[in-house]
N, C-alpha and C positions, 0 to 999 in steps of 0.2 A: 358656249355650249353648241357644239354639233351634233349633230346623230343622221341615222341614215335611212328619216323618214320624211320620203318627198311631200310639201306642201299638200293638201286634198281640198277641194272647196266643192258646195253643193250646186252651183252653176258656173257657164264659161267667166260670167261678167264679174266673178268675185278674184281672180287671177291676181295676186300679192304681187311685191317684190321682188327682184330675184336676190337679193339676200341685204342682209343691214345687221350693224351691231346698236346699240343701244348702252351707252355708261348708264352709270346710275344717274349723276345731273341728266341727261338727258331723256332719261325713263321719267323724271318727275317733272321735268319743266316743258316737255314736248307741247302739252294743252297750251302754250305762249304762244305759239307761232298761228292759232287761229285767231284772228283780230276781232272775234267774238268772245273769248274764252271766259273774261270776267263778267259777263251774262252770264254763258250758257255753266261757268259751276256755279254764280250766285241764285242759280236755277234751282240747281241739283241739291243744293242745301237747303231751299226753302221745300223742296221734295219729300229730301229725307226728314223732314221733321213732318209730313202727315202720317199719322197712327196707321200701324195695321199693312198700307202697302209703301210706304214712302222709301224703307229700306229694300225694297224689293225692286222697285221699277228703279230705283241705282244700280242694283246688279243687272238689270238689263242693259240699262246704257251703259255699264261698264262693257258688256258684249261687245254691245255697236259701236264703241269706239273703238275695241282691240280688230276688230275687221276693218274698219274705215283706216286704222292707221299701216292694215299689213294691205290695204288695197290700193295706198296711195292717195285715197279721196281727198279732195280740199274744198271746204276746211274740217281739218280732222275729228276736231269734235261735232257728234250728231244734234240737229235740232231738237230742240222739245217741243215745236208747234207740230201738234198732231201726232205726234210719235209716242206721248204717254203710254198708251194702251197697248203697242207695242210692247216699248219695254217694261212694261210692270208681264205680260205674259212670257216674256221670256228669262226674268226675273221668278219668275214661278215655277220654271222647270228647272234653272239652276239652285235654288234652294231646295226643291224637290230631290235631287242631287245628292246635294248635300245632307239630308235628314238621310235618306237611301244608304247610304253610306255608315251613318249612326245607327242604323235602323238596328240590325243584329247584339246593340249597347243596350239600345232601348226596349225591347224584346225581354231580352236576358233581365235586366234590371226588375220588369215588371213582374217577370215571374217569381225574381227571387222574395221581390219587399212584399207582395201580395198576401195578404192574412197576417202580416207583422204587428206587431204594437208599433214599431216605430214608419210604417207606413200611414196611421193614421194621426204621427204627429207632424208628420212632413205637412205644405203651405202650400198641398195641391193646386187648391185653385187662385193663388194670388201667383201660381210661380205660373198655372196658363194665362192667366190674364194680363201679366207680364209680355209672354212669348207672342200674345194675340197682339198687343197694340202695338210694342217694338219686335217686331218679329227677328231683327239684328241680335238679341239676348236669347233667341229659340238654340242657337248652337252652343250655348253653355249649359242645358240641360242636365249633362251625365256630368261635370264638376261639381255641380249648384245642388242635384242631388245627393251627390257624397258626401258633400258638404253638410248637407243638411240631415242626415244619418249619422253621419260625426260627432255633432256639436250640436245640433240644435232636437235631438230624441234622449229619451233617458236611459234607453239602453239600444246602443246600435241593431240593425238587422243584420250587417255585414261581419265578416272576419275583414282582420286587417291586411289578410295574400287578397281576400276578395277586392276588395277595395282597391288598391294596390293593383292587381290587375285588373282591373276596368279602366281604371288611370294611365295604363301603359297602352293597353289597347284604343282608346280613345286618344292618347299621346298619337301615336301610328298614325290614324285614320287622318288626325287634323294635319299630319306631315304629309300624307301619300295625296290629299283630295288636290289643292293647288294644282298637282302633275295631271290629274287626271281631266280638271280643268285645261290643262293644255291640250290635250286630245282635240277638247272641243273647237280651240283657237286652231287647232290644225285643219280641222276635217269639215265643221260649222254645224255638227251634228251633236246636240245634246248627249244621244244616246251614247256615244263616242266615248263619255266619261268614265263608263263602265268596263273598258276595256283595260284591264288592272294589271294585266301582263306590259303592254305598252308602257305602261305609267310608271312602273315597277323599275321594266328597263331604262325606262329615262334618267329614273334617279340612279341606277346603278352604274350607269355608263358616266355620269357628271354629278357625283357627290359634291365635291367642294362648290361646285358653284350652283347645285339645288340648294344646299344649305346656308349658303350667304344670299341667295336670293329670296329664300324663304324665309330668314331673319330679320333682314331689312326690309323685306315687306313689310312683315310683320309687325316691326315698328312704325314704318309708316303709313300702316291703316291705322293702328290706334291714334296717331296723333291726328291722322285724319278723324277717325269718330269721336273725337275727344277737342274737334275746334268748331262745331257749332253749325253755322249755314255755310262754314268750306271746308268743313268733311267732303264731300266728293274729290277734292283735290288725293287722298288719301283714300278713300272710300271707293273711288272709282279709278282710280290709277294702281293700287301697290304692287300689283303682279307686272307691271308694263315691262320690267328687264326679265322677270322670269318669263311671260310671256313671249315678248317679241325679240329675245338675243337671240340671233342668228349666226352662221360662219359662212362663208365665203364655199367653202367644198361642196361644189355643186349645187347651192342653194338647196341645202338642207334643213330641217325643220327642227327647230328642236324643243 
């Protein structure tokens, strides 16, 4: 993946690489080469299992690793002594992000089911209490809701193009957000993520390999979220080639 947007970082002392490619072995086995690594994810999994913030201060240290590793730092992967509070805050602006993004789904949704019979058979408050304690399950929101207008109400609130579109537009949103996340590995600025023109063109310009790397992520978070206290291995790595593949022309970002 190239493109022809130079590196940006928010001080001199965060200066990358000037360019590197990443396979996919080596996007997933990279956390090896720090001689702490089986600490610092058997950390990360004991993390991600406290309620409420434990998924979230992994998406932070997901951050601080994809900086540490485009900055050269050693050893790549970041400490956790001291660093919790860190990254659970910057784990809050990248979910924040991410809802942001649904937000116009969620909007929409509530206007529509509001005064339904089938909005008061929906399992409002067991599906926030849900979202509260593993906040990881808060981005299946708009599925779990259709879901549950579908099959679990005696007579839907939705039409079936409704439905159906929500499902396409959320399809979209969970394809374009990844890229937009790149932004922010570019530039080190949250707000970054919202620059949807950028994000757009990236996938435009390198389809084939946004969508093999979007794929294979994608599998490899779930099996990460789905193995316990080394989820992070999975959890905090899967974007690592869509993030950090780089090409040689000019050390450009992609």
């Amino acid at each position: 993946m190239i493109s022809d947007e130079p590196i940006e970082h928010s001080s001199p002392n965060q200066s990358a690489r000037s360019w590197f490619r990443l396979d996919w072995q080596s996007a997933l086995l990279f956390p090896t080469i720090d001689p702490a690594w089986r600490q610092k994810v058997a950390i990360g999994g004991l993390v991600l299992l406290i309620p409420m913030i434990g998924w979230i201060t992994v998406l932070g240290y997901r951050k601080a690793c994809i900086f540490r590793l485009l900055r050269g730092d050693d050893p790549v992967l970041p400490d956790w002594n001291g660093n919790g509070r860190h990254f659970l805050i910057e784990g809050l602006g990248a979910l924040a992000v991410i809802n942001a993004y649904y937000l116009p789904i969620y909007l929409w949704l509530a206007a529509r089911l509001y005064g339904t019979p089938a909005a008061e058979s929906i399992p409002w408050v067991w599906m926030a209490a849900v979202a509260l304690i593993a906040p990881i399950f808060s981005t299946l929101a708009v599925p779990v809701v259709l879901a549950a207008d579908r099959f679990l109400v005696p007579v839907s609130a939705l039409a079936w193009y409704e439905s159906a579109g929500v499902s396409v537009a959320f399809g979209l949103l969970t394809f374009l957000i990844p890229s937009a996340f790149l932004n922010v590995s570019r530039t080190g600025r949250m707000a970054s993520a919202f620059d949807l023109l950028r994000a757009v063109k990236r996938i435009a310009h390198h389809p084939r390999e946004y969508v093999e790397a979007w794929v294979v992520s994608g599998i490899a978070s779930l099996a990460g979220h789905l193995s316990g206290v080394f989820a992070p291995w999975g959890g905090v790595l899967p974007h690592d080639r869509l993030r950090l593949q780089r090409g040689s022309a000019g050390g450009r970002w992609c």
